[in-house]
PQR file of N, CA, C, O and H, with PARSE charges and radii, in Angstrom:
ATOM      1  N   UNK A   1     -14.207  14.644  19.509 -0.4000 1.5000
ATOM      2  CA  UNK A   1     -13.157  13.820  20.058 -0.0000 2.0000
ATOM      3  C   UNK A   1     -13.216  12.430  19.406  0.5500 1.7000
ATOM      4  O   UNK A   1     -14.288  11.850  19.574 -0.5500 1.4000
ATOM      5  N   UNK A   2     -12.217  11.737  18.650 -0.4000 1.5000
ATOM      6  CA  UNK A   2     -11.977  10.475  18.666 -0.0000 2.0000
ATOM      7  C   UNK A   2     -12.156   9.599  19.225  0.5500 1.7000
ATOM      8  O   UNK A   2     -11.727   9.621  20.378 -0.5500 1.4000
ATOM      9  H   UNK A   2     -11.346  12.209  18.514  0.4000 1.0000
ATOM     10  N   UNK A   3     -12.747   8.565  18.839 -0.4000 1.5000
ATOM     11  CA  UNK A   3     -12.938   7.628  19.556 -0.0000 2.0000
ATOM     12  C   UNK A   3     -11.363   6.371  19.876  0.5500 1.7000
ATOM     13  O   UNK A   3     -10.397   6.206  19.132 -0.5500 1.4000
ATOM     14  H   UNK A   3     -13.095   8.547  17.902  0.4000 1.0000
ATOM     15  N   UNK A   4     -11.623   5.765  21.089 -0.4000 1.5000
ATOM     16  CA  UNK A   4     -10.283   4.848  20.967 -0.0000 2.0000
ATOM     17  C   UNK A   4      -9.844   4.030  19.940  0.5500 1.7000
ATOM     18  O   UNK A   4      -8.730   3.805  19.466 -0.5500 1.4000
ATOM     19  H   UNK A   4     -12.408   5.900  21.694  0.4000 1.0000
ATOM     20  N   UNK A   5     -11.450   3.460  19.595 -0.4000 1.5000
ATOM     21  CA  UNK A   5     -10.903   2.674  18.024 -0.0000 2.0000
ATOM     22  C   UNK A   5     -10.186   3.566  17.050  0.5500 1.7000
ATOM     23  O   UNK A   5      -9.125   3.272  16.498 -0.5500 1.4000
ATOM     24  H   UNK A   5     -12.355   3.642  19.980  0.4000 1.0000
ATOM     25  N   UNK A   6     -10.748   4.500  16.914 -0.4000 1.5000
ATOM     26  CA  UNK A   6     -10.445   5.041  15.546 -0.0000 2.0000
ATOM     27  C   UNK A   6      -9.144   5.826  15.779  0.5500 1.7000
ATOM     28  O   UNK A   6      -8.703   6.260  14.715 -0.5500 1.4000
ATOM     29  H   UNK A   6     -11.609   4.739  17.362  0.4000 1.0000
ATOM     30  N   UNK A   7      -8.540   6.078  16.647 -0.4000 1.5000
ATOM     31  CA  UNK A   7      -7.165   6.692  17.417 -0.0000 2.0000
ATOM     32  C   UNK A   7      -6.272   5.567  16.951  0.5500 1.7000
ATOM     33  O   UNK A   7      -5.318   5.772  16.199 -0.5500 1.4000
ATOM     34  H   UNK A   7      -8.898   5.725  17.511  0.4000 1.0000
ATOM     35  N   UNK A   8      -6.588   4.418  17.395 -0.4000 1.5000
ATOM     36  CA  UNK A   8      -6.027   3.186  17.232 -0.0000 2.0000
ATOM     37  C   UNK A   8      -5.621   2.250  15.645  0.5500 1.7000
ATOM     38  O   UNK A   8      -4.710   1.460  15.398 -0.5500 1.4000
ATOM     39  H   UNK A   8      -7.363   4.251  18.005  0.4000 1.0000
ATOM     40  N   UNK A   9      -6.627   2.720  14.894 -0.4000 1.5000
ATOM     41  CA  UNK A   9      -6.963   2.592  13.832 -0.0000 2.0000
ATOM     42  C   UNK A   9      -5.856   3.340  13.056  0.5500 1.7000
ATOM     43  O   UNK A   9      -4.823   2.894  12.558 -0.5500 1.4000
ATOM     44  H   UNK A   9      -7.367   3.362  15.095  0.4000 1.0000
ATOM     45  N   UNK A  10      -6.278   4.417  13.080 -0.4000 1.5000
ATOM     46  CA  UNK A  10      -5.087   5.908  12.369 -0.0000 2.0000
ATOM     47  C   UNK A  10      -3.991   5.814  12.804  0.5500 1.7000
ATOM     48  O   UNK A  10      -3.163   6.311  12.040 -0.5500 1.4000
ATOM     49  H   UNK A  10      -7.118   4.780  13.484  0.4000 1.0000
ATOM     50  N   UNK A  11      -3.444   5.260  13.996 -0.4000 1.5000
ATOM     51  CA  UNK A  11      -2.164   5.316  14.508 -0.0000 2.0000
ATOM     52  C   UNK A  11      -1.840   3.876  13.924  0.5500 1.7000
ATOM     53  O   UNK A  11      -1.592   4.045  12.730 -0.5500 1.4000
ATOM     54  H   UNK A  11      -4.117   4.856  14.616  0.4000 1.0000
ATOM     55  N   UNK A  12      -1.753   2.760  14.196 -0.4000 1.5000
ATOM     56  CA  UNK A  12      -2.073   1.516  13.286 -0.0000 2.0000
ATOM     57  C   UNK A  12      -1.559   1.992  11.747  0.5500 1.7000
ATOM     58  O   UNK A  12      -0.378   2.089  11.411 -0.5500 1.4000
ATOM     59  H   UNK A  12      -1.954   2.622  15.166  0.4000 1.0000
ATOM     60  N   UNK A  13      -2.543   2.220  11.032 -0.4000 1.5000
ATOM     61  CA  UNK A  13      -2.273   2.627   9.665 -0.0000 2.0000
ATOM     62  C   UNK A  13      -1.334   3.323   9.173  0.5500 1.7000
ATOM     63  O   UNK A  13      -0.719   3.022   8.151 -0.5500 1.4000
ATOM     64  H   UNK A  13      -3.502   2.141  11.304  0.4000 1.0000
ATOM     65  N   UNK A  14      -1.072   4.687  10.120 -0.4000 1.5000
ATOM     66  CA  UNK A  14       0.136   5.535   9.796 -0.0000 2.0000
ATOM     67  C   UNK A  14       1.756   4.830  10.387  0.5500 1.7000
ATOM     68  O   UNK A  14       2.847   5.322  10.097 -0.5500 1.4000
ATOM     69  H   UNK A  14      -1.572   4.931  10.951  0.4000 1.0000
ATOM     70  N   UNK A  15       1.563   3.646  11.220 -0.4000 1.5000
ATOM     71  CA  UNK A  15       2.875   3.347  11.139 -0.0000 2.0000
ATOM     72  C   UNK A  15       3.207   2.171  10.583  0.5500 1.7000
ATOM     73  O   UNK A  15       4.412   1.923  10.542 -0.5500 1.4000
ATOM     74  H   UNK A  15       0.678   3.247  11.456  0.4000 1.0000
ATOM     75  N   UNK A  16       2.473   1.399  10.153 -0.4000 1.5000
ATOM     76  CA  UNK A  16       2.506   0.362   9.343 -0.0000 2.0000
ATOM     77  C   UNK A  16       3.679   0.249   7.925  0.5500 1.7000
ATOM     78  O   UNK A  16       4.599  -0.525   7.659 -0.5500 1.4000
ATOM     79  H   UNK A  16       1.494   1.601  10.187  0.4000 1.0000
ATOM     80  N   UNK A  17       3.323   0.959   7.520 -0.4000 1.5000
ATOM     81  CA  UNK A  17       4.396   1.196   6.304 -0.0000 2.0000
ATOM     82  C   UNK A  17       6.049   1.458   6.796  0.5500 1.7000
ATOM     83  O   UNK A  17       7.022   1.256   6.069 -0.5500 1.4000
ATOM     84  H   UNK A  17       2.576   1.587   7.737  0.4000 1.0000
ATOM     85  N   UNK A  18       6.078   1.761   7.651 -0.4000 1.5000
ATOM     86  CA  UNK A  18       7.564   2.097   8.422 -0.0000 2.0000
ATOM     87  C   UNK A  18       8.067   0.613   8.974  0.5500 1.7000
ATOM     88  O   UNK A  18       9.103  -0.028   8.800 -0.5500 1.4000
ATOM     89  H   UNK A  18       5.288   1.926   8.242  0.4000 1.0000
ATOM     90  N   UNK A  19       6.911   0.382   9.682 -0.4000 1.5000
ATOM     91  CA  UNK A  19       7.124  -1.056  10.171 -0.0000 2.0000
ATOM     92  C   UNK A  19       7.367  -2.423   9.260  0.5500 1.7000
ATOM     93  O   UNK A  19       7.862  -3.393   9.834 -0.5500 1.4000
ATOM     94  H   UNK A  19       6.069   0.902   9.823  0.4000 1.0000
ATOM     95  N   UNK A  20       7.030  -2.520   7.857 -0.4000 1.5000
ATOM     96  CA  UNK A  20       7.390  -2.782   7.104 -0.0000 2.0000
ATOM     97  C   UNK A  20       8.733  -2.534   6.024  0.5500 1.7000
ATOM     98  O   UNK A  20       9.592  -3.225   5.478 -0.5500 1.4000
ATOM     99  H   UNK A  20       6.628  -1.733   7.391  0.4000 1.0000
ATOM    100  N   UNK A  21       8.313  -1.050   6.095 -0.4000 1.5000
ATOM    101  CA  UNK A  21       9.840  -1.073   4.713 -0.0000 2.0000
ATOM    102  C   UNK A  21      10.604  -0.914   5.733  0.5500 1.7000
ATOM    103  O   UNK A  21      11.639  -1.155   5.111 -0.5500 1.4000
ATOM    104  H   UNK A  21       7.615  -0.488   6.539  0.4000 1.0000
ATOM    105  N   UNK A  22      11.058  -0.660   7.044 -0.4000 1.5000
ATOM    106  CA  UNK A  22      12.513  -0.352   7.570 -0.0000 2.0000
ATOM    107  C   UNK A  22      12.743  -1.796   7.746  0.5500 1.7000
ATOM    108  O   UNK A  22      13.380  -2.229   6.785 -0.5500 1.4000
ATOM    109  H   UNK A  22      10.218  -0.465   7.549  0.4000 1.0000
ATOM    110  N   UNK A  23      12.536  -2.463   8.387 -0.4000 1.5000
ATOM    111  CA  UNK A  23      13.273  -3.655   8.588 -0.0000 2.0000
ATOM    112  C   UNK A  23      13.566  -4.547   7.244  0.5500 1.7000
ATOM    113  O   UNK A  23      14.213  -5.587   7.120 -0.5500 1.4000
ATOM    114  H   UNK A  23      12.019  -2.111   9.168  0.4000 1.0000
ATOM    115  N   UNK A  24      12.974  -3.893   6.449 -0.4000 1.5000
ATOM    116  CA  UNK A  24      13.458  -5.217   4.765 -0.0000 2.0000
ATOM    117  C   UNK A  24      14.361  -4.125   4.051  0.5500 1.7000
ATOM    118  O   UNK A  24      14.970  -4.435   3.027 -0.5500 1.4000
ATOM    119  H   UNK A  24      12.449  -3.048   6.551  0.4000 1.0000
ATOM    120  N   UNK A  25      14.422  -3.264   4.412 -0.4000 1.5000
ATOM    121  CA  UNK A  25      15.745  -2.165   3.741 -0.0000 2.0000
ATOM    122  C   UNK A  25      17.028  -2.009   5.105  0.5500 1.7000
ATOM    123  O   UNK A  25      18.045  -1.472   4.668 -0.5500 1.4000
ATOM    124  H   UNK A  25      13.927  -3.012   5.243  0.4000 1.0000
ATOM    125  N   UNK A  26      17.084  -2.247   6.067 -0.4000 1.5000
ATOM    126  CA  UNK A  26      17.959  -1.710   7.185 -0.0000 2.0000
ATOM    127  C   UNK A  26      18.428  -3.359   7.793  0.5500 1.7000
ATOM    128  O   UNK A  26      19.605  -3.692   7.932 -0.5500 1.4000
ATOM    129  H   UNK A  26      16.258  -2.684   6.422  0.4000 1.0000
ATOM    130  N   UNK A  27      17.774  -3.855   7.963 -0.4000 1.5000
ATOM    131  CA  UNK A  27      18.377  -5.478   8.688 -0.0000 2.0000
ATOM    132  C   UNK A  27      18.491  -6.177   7.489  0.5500 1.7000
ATOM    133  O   UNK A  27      19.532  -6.831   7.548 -0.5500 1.4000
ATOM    134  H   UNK A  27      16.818  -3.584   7.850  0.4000 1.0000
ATOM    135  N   UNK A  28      17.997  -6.329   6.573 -0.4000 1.5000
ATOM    136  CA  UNK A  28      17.407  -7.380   6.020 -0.0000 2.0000
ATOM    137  C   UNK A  28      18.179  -7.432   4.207  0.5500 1.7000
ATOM    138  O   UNK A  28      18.410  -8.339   3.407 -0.5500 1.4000
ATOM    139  H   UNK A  28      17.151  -5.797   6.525  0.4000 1.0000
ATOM    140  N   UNK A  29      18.333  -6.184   4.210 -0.4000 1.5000
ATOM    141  CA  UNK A  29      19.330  -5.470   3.050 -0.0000 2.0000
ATOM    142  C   UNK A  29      18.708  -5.690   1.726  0.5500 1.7000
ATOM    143  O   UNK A  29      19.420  -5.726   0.723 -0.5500 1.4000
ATOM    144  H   UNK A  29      18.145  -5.447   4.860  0.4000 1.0000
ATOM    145  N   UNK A  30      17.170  -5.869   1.644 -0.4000 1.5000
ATOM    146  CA  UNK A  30      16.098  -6.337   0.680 -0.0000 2.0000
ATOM    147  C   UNK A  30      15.154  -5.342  -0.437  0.5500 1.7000
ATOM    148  O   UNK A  30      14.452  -5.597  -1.416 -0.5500 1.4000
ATOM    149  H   UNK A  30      16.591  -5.840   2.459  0.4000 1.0000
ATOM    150  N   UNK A  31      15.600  -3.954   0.368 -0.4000 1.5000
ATOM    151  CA  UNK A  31      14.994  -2.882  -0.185 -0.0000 2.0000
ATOM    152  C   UNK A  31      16.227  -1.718  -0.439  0.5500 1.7000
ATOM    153  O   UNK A  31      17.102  -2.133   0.320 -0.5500 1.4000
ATOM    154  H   UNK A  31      16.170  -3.747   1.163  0.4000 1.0000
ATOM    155  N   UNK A  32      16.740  -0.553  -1.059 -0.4000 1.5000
ATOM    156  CA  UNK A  32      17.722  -0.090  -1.381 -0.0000 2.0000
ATOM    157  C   UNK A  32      17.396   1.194  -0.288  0.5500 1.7000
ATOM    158  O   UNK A  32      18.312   1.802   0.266 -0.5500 1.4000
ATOM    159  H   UNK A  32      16.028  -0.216  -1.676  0.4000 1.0000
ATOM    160  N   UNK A  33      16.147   1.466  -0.096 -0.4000 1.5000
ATOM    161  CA  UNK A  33      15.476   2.697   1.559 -0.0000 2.0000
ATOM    162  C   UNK A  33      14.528   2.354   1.929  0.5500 1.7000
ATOM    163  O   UNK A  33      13.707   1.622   1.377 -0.5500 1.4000
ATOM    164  H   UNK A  33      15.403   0.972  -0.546  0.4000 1.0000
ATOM    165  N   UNK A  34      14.500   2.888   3.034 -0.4000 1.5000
ATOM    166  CA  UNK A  34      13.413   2.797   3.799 -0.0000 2.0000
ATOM    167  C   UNK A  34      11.940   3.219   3.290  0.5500 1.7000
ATOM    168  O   UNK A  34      11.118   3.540   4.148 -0.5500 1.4000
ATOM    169  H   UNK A  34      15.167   3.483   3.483  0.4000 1.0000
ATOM    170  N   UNK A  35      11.608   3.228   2.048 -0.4000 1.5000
ATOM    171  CA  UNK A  35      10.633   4.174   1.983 -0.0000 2.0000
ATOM    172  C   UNK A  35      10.700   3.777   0.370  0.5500 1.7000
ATOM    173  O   UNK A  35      11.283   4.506  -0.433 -0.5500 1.4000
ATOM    174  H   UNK A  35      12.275   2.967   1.351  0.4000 1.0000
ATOM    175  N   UNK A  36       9.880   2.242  -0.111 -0.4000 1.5000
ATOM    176  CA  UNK A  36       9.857   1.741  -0.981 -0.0000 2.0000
ATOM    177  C   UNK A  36       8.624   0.761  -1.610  0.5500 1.7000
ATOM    178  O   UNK A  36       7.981   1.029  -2.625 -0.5500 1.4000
ATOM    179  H   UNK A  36       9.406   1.650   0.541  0.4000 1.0000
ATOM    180  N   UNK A  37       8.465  -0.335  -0.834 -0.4000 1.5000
ATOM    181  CA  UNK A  37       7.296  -0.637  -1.138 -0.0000 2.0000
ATOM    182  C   UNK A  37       6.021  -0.764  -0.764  0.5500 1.7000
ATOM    183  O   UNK A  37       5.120  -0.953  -1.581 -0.5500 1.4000
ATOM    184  H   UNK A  37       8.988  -0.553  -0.009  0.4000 1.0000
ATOM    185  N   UNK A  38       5.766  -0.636   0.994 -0.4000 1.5000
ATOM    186  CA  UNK A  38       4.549  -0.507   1.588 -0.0000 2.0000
ATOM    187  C   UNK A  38       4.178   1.108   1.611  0.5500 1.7000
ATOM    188  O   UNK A  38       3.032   1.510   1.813 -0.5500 1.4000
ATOM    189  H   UNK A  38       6.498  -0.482   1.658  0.4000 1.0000
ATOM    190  N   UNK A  39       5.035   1.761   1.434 -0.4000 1.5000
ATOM    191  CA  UNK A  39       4.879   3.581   1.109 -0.0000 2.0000
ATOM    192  C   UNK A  39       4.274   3.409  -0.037  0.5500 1.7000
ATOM    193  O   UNK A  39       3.275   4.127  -0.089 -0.5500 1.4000
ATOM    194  H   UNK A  39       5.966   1.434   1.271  0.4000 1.0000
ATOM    195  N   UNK A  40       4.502   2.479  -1.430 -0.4000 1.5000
ATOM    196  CA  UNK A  40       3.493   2.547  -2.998 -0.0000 2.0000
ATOM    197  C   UNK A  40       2.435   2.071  -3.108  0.5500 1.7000
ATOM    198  O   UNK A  40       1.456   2.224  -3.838 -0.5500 1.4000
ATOM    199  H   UNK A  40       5.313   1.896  -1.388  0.4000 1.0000
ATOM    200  N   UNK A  41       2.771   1.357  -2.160 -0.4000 1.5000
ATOM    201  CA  UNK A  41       0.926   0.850  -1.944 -0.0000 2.0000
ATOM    202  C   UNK A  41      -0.635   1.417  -2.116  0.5500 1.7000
ATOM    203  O   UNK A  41      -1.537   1.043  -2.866 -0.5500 1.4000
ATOM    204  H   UNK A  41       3.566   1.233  -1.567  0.4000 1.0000
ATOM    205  N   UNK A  42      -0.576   2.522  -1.065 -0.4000 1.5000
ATOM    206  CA  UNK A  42      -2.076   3.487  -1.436 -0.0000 2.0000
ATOM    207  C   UNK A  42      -2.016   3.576  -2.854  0.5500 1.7000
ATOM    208  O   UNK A  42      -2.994   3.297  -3.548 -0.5500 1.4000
ATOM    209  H   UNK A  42       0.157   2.826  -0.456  0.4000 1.0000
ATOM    210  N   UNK A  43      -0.924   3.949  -3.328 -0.4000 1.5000
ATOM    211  CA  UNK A  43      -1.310   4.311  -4.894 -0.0000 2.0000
ATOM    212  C   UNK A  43      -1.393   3.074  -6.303  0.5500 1.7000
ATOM    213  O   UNK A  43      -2.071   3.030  -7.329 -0.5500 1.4000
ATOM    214  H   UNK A  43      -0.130   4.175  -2.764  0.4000 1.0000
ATOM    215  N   UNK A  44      -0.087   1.964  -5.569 -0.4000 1.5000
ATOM    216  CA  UNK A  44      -0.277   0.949  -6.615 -0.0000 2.0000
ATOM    217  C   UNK A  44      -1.497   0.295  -6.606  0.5500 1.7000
ATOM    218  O   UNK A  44      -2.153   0.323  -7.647 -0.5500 1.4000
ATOM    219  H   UNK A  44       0.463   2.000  -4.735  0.4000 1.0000
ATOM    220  N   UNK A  45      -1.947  -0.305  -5.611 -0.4000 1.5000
ATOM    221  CA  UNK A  45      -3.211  -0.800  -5.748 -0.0000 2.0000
ATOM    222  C   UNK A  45      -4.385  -0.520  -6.037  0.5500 1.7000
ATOM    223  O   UNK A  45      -5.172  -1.447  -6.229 -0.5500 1.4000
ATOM    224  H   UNK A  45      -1.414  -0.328  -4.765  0.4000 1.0000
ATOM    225  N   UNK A  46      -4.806   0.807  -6.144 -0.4000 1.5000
ATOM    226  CA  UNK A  46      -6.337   1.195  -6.569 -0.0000 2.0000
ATOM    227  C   UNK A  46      -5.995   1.020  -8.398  0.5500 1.7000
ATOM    228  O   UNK A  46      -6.562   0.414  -9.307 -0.5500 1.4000
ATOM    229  H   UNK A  46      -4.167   1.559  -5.988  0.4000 1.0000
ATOM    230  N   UNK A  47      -4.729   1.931  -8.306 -0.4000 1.5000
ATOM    231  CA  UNK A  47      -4.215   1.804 -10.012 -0.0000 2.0000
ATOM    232  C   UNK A  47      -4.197   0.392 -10.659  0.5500 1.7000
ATOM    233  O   UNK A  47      -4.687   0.049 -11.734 -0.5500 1.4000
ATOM    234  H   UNK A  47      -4.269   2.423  -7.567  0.4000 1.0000
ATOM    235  N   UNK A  48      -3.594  -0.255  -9.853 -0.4000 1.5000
ATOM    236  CA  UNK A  48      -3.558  -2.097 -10.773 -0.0000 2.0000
ATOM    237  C   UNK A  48      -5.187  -2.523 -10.545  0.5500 1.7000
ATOM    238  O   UNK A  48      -5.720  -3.327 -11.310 -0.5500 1.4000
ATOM    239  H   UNK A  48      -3.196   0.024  -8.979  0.4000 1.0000
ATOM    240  N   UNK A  49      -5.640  -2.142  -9.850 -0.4000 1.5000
ATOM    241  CA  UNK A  49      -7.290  -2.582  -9.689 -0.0000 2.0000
ATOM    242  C   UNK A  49      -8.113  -1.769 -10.770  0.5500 1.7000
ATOM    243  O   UNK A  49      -9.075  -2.301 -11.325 -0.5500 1.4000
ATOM    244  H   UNK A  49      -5.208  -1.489  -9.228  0.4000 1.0000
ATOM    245  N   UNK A  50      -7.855  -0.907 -10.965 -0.4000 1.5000
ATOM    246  CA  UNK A  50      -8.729  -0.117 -12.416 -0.0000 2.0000
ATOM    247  C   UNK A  50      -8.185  -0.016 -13.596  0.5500 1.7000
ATOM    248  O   UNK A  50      -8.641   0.675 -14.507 -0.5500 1.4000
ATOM    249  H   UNK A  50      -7.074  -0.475 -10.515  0.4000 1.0000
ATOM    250  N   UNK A  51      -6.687  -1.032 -13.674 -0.4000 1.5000
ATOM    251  CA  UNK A  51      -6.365  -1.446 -14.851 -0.0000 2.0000
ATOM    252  C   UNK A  51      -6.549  -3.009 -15.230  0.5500 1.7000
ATOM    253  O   UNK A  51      -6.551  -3.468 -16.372 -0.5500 1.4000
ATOM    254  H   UNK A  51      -6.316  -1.593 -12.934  0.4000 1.0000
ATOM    255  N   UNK A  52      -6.694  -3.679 -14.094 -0.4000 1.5000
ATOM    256  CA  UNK A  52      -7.410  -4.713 -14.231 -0.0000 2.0000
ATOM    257  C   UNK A  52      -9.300  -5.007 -14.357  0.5500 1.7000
ATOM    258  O   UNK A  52      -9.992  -5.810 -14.983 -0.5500 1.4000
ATOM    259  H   UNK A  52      -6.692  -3.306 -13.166  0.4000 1.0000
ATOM    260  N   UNK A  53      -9.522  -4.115 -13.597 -0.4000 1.5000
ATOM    261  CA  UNK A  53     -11.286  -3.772 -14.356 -0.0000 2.0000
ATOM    262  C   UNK A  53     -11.063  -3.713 -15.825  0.5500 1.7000
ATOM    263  O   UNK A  53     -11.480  -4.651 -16.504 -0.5500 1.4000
ATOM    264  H   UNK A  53      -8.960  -3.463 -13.088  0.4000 1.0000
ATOM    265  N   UNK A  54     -10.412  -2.648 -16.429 -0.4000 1.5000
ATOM    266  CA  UNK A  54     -10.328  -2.262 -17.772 -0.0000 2.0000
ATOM    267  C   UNK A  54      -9.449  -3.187 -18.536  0.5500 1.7000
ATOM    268  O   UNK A  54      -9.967  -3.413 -19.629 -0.5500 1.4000
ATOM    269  H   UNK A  54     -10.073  -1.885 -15.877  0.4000 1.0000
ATOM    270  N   UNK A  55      -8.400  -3.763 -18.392 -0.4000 1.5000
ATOM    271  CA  UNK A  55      -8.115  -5.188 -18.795 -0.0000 2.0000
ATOM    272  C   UNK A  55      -8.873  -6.112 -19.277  0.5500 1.7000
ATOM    273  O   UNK A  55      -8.803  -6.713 -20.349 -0.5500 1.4000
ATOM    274  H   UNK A  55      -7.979  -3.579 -17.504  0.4000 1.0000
ATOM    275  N   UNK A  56     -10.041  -6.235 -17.903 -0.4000 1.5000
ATOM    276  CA  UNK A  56     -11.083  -7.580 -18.035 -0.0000 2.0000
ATOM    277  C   UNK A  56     -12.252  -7.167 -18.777  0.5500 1.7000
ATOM    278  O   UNK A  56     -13.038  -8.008 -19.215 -0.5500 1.4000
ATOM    279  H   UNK A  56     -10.097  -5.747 -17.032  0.4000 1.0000
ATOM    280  N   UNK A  57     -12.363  -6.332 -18.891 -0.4000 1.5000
ATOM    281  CA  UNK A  57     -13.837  -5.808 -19.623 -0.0000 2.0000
ATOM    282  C   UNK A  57     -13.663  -6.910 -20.974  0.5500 1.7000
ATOM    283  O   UNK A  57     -12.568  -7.293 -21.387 -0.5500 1.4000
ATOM    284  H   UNK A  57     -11.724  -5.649 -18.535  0.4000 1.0000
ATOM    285  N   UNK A  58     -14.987  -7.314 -21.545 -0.4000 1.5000
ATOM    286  CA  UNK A  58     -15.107  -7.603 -23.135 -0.0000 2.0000
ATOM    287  C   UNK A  58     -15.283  -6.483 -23.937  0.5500 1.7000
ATOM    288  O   UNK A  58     -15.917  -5.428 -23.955 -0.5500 1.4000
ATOM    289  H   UNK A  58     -15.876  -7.003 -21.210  0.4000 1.0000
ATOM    290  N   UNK A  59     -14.244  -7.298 -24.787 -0.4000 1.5000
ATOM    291  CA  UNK A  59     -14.500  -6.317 -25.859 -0.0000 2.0000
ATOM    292  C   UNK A  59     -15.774  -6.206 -27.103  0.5500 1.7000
ATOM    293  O   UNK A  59     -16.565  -7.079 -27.460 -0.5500 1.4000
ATOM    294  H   UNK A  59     -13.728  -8.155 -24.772  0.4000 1.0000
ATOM    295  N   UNK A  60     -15.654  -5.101 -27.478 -0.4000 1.5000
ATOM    296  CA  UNK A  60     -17.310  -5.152 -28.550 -0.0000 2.0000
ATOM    297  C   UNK A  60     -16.838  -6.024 -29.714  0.5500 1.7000
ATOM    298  O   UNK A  60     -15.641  -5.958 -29.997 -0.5500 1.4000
ATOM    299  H   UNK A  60     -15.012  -4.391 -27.188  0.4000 1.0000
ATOM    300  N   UNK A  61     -17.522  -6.722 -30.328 -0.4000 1.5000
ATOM    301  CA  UNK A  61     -17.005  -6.627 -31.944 -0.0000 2.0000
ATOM    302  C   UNK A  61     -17.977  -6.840 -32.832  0.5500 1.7000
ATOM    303  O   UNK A  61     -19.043  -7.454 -32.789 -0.5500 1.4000
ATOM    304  H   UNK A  61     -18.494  -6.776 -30.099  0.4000 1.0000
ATOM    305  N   UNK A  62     -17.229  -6.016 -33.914 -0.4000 1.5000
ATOM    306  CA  UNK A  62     -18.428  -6.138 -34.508 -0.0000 2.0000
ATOM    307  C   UNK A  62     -18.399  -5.044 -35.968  0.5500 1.7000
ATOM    308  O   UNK A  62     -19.386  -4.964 -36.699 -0.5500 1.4000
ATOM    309  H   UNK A  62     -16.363  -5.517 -33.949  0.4000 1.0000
TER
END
């Protein structure tokens, strides 16, 4: 069984992204759907973070 935090936590997390892109695509007329930029998130950010590791690395020379 789950604990309350972690119920809270997962429920939290899974609506977050809704709670974000609907109101900047539906009131706000800022996004073209509902389901745009806090939905790319999980994936943009680990990706721009391990292209910025590999970005920053030095290079050899030599």
């Amino acid at each position: 069984m789950p604990t309350p935090r972690f119920a809270a936590v997962v429920f939290l997390g899974s609506q977050f992204p809704d709670l974000v892109d609907k109101p900047l695509a539906h009131q706000f007329g800022v996004l073209p759907s509902g389901r745009v930029f806090v939905h790319s998130l999980p994936v943009a950010l680990p990706f721009l973070a391990l292209v910025g590791l590999y970005g920053g690395r030095p290079t050899a020379r030599g």
